[in-house]
Structure formats: structure tokens, C-alpha cells
C-alpha angles and dihedrals in degrees: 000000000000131000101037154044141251112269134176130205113227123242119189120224112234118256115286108248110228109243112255087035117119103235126162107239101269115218126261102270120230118281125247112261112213128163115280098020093106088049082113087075127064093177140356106264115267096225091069096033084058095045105033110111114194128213090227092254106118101203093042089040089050092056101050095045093055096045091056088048093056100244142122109254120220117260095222094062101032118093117276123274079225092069086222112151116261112168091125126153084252118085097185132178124166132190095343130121117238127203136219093264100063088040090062092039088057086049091054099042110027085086091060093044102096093157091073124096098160143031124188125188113183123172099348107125097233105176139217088279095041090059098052097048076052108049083046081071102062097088142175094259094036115117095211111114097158127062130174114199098174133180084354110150117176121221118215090262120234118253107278103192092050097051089050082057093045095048081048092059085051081237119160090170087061085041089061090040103058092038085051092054093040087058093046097054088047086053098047088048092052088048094053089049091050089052099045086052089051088047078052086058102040147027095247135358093258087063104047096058092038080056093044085037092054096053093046095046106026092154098058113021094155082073107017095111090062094052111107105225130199122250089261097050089046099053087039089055099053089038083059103028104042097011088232111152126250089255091061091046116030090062090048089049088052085048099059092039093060118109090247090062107008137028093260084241101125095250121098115183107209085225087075087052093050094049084046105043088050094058088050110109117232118255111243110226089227092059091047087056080065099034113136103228084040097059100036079058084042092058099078104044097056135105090266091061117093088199122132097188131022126180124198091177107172093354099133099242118162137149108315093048083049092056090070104031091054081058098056090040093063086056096046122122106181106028122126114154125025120184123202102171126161091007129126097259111151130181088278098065086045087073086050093055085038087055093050085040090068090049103050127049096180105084116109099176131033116194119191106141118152097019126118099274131153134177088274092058086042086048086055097057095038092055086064102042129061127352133347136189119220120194097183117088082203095061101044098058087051089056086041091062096040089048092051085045090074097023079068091045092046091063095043086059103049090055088072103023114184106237112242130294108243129188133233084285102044095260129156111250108215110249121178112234119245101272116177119187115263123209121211133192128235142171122216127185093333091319133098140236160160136217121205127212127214138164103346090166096096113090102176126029108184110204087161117158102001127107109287106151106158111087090171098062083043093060094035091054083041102089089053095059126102104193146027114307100203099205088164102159103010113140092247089055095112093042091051083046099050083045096051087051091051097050092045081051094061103041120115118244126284103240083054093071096022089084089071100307128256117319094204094059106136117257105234076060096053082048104055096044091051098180108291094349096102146278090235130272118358100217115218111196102159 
């Protein structure tokens, strides 16, 4: 398990009794749960978990499954020693391992709790296995509408069907084998993510290091990829340089330091991560739709899923995870607000969620705050949302018939409409309605044209903190948007500012438009505001 390490919960032994004293027998107290002490069991007998029948509490129904199956529970998700009620809608663990166990118990009981709103998981290592036992228990009739699933990277999983014939064979030389390829595939996939983020920065590879090479070594750059830097020059160089957070470069510098690839000596030249990065294959995009860590984060995001709101902050996710989970998003029902904050999404993975964009209309809120962004990635996702105009004939009576298409298959629907989906309690699951774009003509100053309108469903789209530069293309995309575009902390942010002032400067009074407004407005203008729709994208800079 990476990421963490082991940790116990404490559980005090009662008080010792002095011989000679009357004292009723006091009963067993619970034993310690520890990682690895339910390694016994591979998975909770299927006789109990068939006929166990919960009393809807999740803490009180954990503890007495697991009882009956013969494990330790963990201490995080039993029922309090101080016999407190906690039946609450919030289901939270933070920095703890969990083990198997507790994965496939979630997976049991998470249909029959019915008191639960909202799981979060931060900073507790759950694996690709783990995911999916808990993502199987997600069901039709689950309450849960909300998952965390925080500072949560996968790591590519060990075979295990391999391993359980190795521990068979009683085999410890198969046992390091298997642990050895699995690490070298891990490595192999960090290091393609490190090198997708550098190709975001730069026009080529070679660029990127001379510029990084240059700022670590500004005294002697004929030579400074050759000059072996410490682990804090070299995270200071790509924090100045390319402006890529420690978390991205420390791991890739012990990487390279490590006695497979390095000398283990705390110096790491760039010279070694260019030779390495260079030797690396490229990763098919076919292959990425299928790809394992993609598709246990997928998981949760697609039509079987009865989520609202799913959050992957800090779970180093880039462009071969979004792959799949762009996959799964154009299939999701229920799904109205994804956060991908702090991951290692570049311009790249943005086609991949415009792409899903188009597909679902559903998505209220798109997170994607402290991630590799520039104004490309942000283009990508403008040219599927909002309002678009379109110059070409051609073009717009393309978009007419396709338009008319589902328009046809929009009333076909609605004459048999499926009644809605409801949870455990009776509750309304939210489900977008079928919404299908719409093209309208208009005439401006002698020439005509049409503006198209897309998905129109997402009211708020957070690019803060990443590198957005070109205030220009921002205010340009700004008119098409329909919501709030949060760019706190981009690195445009005081020239949008200053251009913002400017324009409010300009701007007639108030009380001259507040009579009806201006009949001479232009009408792209009229178009893109359409009543309370929007006047395109409200810009949040502070």
C-alpha cells in the first residue's frame, strides 16, 4: 500500500481488579485492529454476508458483521466506545489505512444505510480493489449522493492472482518478482505523467530541461545539464522555471535517485531525466480508454452510479486516468458537480472532458483548480459550452438537421417518459432533462449569422491557480459562457483585472440603458444575452 503508513487505533484495557475483591466478570474487551491483522481473510464469508440482515445503522451494523465473519473491525468505522449516537448523514475517515475487510463491508452495508448522505475518504490509500468493492456498493437503493474520495492516488496493483499462486508455492523469489515488475511499471507511468506535464510548459522536451537547466545552473549553462543538483535546487528550478509544484517533482527526483536509475547519492544531474524520459513509449489513447486506475476512478462517475457529487482532490489524475473517466462521464445519470482539484490535468485531458461535455448535459460544476492549464486547455472546454457563433452556411445547416435529429428523439422520449429514479428513502435523484442544442439566425450590419447553443447546463467552470497567461483569449471566450469562470491566482489575473476596470469605466450609466435599453444593440449581442440566460462568463478573479 503506498502513501501511508501503518497505523493502529488504541484501545485501553479495562482496569485490573485486586485479588480478594468481589467484582462481577467483566467482558473481553475489543481487540486492537491494526493493518494486516485481517490478512487471514481474503474475503468475509459469503454465508453471513447473505444472511446478515442490518438494522440500518452503519457503525452498530459494521461491528456485528464483522463479529459474525470472524475479523477485527476498524476502529474508525465501529460504533464509539462512548455509546454516543452517530447515525448522522456524514460517513468521515481521515489519514487512516483501511483494510480489505472494511472495503467489502462498505460494499455489504452501504444499500441498507439509508442514514448516510456523504462519505469522505482523505488520505486513506483505498486501491484499485478497494474502489471497486466500493463503488458495488453504490447501489440503486444507496443514500449516499456525496463521495470524497481526497488525496487518493492509485498505484498500478500487483497481480493478484499470481501472488495467491506464489504464496501457494510457498515462493518468496516469485513474491519479489512480481512486487519488482509492479514497481517498474508505477515508475514507468509517474514518469509519463511527469513528461506530459513538461510537453504542457514547452514546445518540445529538449526545451523544457535547457530552460529548467538554465535557472539551476545560471553560472555555467554550457554545462548545466550535466550538474548534478540537490533535491532542493532541483525542486526550486522547475517551481521557477516551469512554475510545476514540489509534489510533481520531488517524487520524479527520488526516482531518479534511486539505485535502479541513479547512485542513491542525493544529486540528480537533468541530463539522467532527459536520457530517461526519451526511452519512455508513448501511451496509445486506445490503450488509456481501458486503462486500470482510469476505470477504478471511472467507476464512480458512470450511468450506473447513483452519485451527485464526486470529488478526486490531489489524486494524481492526468491524462491517461481521464481517458477513461471521460469515458464513464458521457454515460452518467445523476452527476452534477466533479472536482479535480490539485491533479496533473494538462490541456490534453481538457479535450477529453470537452468531449464528455458534449455528451453530458448534466454537470453543474467543473472543478479543475491547481491543475496545468493554460488558455488552450480552457479554449477546449469553451468551444463545447454556451454560445457559439458560426459564420459558414454550410455549417449551419449541418448543425439544423442534427438539431431536428434529437429533437425527433426528444419527443419520442417524452411520450414514454421513465418515471424517476428514487433512492432507499424515496428520495428524487437528481436527473438532468434531455436537453439538445438549438441554432438561431441573425443579421448584423448587412451579414448573416447564426449562434449555436450548447451545453448551457454548467454554471460554474474553476480554472483557479493554474496557468492561464493570455488575457486576451480569456476575454475573447468571455461573451460564450453561461456561469461564473473562477481564474483566482492565474497568472492574467491583473491584466483581466486592469481590463475589467477599464470596461466598467467605459460603460454608459446606468439610468441610460435602465428606460428599455438600447434598441440599436447589436444582435449577436441580443443573442448571446437571451433574457436571463446569461451575458456570457461571469469572471471571478478575487
Amino acid at each position: 500500500m503506498a502513501g501511508g503508513s501503518r497505523k493502529s487505533v488504541f484501545v485501553p484495557e479495562p482496569a485490573a481488579v485486586p485479588e480478594g475483591d468481589a467484582a462481577e466478570p467483566s467482558k473481553p474487551s475489543r481487540k486492537m485492529w491494526s493493518y494486516g491483522l485481517n490478512g487471514h481473510c481474503e474475503e468475509l464469508p459469503a454465508e453471513h454476508v447473505k444472511s446478515f440482515k442490518g438494522s440500518g445503522s452503519f457503525r452498530t451494523d459494521f461491528a456485528e458483521l464483522c463479529e459474525r465473519c470472524g475479523v477485527v473491525p476498524h476502529a474508525a468505522l465501529a460504533p464509539s466506545r462512548r455509546g454516543t449516537s452517530e447515525d448522522g448523514p456524514v460517513l468521515s475517515v481521515q489519514a487512516m489505512l483501511l483494510d480489505h475487510v472494511a472495503a467489502e463491508a462498505l460494499r455489504v452495508l452501504l444499500p441498507t444505510s439509508w442514514h448516510l448522505e456523504v462519505i469522505r475518504f482523505s488520505g486513506c490509500c483505498l486501491d484499485v480493489s478497494m474502489l471497486a468493492l466500493l463503488r458495488a456498493g453504490l447501489t440503486e437503493s444507496c443514500t449516499v449522493t456525496t463521495l470524497h474520495l481526497d488525496w487518493n492516488p492509485l498505484e498500478v496493483p500487483i497481480d493478484a492472482a499470481a501472488v495467491k499462486a506464489a504464496v501457494a508455492q510457498k515462493s518468496v523469489e516469485t513474491l519479489d518478482e512480481l512486487e519488482i515488475s509492479r514497481h517498474v511499471k508505477q515508475t514507468e507511468r509517474t514518469l509519463c505523467a511527469f513528461r506530459k506535464l513538461l510537453l504542457a510548459h514547452a514546445t518540445d522536451l529538449n526545451d523544457a530541461l535547457r530552460r529548467v537547466a538554465q535557472g539551476a545552473v545560471p553560472d555555467h549553462p554550457a554545462t548545466a545539464m550535466l550538474e548534478p543538483l540537490t533535491a532542493a535546487t532541483w525542486v526550486d528550478a522547475f517551481e521557477k522555471q516551469l512554475r510545476l509544484p514540489s509534489r510533481e517533482t520531488a517524487e520524479v527526483f527520488m526516482l531518479l535517485d534511486d539505485f535502479e536509475l541513479g547512485q542513491g547519492d542525493g544529486r540528480v544531474p537533468l541530463d539522467r531525466l532527459e536520457q530517461v524520459l526519451s526511452g519512455l513509449p508513448e501511451a496509445g489513447e486506445a490503450a488509456s480508454v481501458t486503462d486500470q486506475l482510469g476505470v477504478a476512478f471511472g467507476g464512480f462517475l458512470d450511468g450506473g452510479s447513483c452519485l451527485e457529487s464526486m470529488s478526486y482532490r490531489c489524486c494524481s489524475i492526468g491524462y491517461l486516468e481521464v481517458q477513461a473517466m471521460g469515458a464513464a462521464l458521457k454515460q452518467s445519470r445523476h452527476l452534477r458537480a466533479l472536482n479535480l482539484w490539485g491533479n496533473r490535468l494538462c490541456d490534453a485531458s481538457t479535450k477529453v472532458l470537452a468531449e464528455a461535455l458534449e455528451a453530458y448535459y448534466g454537470l453543474q460544476y467543473l472543478g479543475l483548480g491547481q491543475n496545468f492549464l493554460t488558455h488552450v486547455g480552457l479554449e477546449s472546454l469553451c468551444k463545447v459550452l454556451g454560445k457559439i457563433r458560426v459564420a459558414e452556411k454550410e455549417l449551419a445547416d449541418r448543425l439544423s438537421k442534427e438539431i431536428k435529429l434529437r429533437q425527433k428523439e426528444k419527443d419520442k422520449l417524452l411520450k414514454k417518459p421513465e418515471p424517476p429514479k428514487k433512492d432507499g428513502r424515496g428520495r428524487d435523484r437528481y436527473q438532468p432533462e434531455f436537453r439538445i442544442d438549438s441554432i438561431e439566425e441573425f443579421k448584423d450590419a448587412g451579414q448573416t449569422f447564426w449562434t449555436w447553443t450548447r451545453n448551457c447546463a454548467l454554471r460554474t467552470l474553476n480554472l483557479e491557480g493554474n496557468l492561464v497567461a493570455d488575457a486576451a483569449s480569456v476575454l475573447q471566450l468571455r461573451p460564450q459562457g453561461v456561469g461564473d469562470l473562477i481564474l483566482r491566482g492565474v497568472p492574467c489575473v491583473e491584466a483581466l483585472r486592469q481590463a475589467l476596470d477599464a470596461e466598467s469605466a467605459a460603460a454608459p450609466p446606468a439610468s441610460d440603458s435602465a428606460e428599455g435599453g438600447s434598441a440599436s444593440a447589436p444582435a449577436e449581442s441580443q443573442a448571446v444575452a437571451e433574457g436571463q440566460q446569461s451575458s456570457g462568463w461571469r469572471l471571478v478573479l478575487n
